[in-house]
N, C-alpha and C positions, 0 to 999 in steps of 0.2 A: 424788392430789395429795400426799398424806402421804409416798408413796415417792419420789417426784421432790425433797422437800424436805429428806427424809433424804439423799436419795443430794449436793446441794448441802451439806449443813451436814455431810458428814463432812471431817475433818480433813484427808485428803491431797488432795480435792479443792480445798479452801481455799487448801492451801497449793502445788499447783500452778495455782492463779490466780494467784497474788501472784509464784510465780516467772516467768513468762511474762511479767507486765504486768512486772518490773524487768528482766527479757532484753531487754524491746523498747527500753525506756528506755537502758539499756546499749550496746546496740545504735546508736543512733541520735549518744549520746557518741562510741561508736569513729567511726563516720560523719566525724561533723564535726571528730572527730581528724585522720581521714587527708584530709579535705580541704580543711584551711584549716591543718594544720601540716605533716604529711608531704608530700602531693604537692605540695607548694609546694618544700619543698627537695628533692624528686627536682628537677621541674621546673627550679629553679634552676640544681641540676650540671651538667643538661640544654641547656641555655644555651634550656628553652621558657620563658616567662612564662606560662604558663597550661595548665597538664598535662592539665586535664579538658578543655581546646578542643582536643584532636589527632582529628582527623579524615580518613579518607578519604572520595572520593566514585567510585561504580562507576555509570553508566548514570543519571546525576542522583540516585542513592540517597547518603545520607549516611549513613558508619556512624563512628560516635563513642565509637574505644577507648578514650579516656581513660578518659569513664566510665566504662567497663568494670575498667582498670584500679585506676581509684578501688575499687570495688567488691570486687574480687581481693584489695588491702591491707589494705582492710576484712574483709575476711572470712579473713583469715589474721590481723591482728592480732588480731581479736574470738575464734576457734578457740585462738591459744596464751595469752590472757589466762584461755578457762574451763578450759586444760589447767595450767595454773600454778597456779593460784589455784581452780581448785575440784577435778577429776579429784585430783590429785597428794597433795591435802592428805587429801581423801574418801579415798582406796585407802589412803596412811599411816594415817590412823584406825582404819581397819576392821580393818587389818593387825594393830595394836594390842588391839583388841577381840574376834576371832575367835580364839577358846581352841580346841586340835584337838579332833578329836572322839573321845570316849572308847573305849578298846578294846571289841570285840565280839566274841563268840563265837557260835557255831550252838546252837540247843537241837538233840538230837540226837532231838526226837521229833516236833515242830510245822515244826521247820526255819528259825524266826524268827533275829531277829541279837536279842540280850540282852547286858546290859554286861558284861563280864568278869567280875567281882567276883558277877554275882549269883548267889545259890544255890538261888535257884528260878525258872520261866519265867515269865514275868506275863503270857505269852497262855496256856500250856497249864496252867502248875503245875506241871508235870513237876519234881521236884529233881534239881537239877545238880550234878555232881559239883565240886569243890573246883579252881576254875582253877589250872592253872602258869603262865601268864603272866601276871601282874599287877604 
């Protein structure tokens, strides 16, 4: 029980609770976005009153693209609202904070990668000879 309780009360577990439970919520916003603002004024252009009532019927089966379409807007609004607004902003951040990585050189006795500058290996101890490129 103790493990199960950790494995709950760690931090990114927490915190991909809370994002999923505001996804849904968010979600349900776009929703009711596209279907009581957007497909209202498609529909209008449309000359349909009612965008989610478009319907076929094949063999008495009723298939109801509106929905579907509703759906579609939805889910293309909701996609470039997390690319806007979270992808775009997150990649600029990181871009920001990600320093290159430091030069390396081969120890010429263990074969490890060690930073340029150093003058001894920290896995063998081998002393390294004086880098030129630094």
């Amino acid at each position: 029980m103790s493990g199960f309780k950790a494995f709950v009360l760690r931090g990114n577990v927490v915190d991909l609770a809370v994002g999923i439970v505001i996804g849904i919520a968010f979600g349900v916003v776009i929703q009711a976005l596209v279907k009581d603002l957007i497909t209202p004024i498609i529909a209008a252009i449309g000359a349909q009153p009612n965008f989610s009532s478009l319907t076929f019927t094949i063999n008495h089966s009723k298939f109801m693209y509106g929905d579907f379409i509703d759906a579609v807007i939805a889910f293309v609004i909701l996609a470039a609202v997390v690319y806007y607004f979270v992808v775009l902003p997150y990649t600029h951040f990181r871009s920001r904070l990600d320093k290159p990585a430091a030069p390396t050189r081969e120890c010429p006795e263990c074969l490890s990668s060690v930073p340029a500058s150093a003058r001894r290996c920290a896995y063998c101890t081998t002393p390294l000879a004086p880098s030129t490129a630094a």
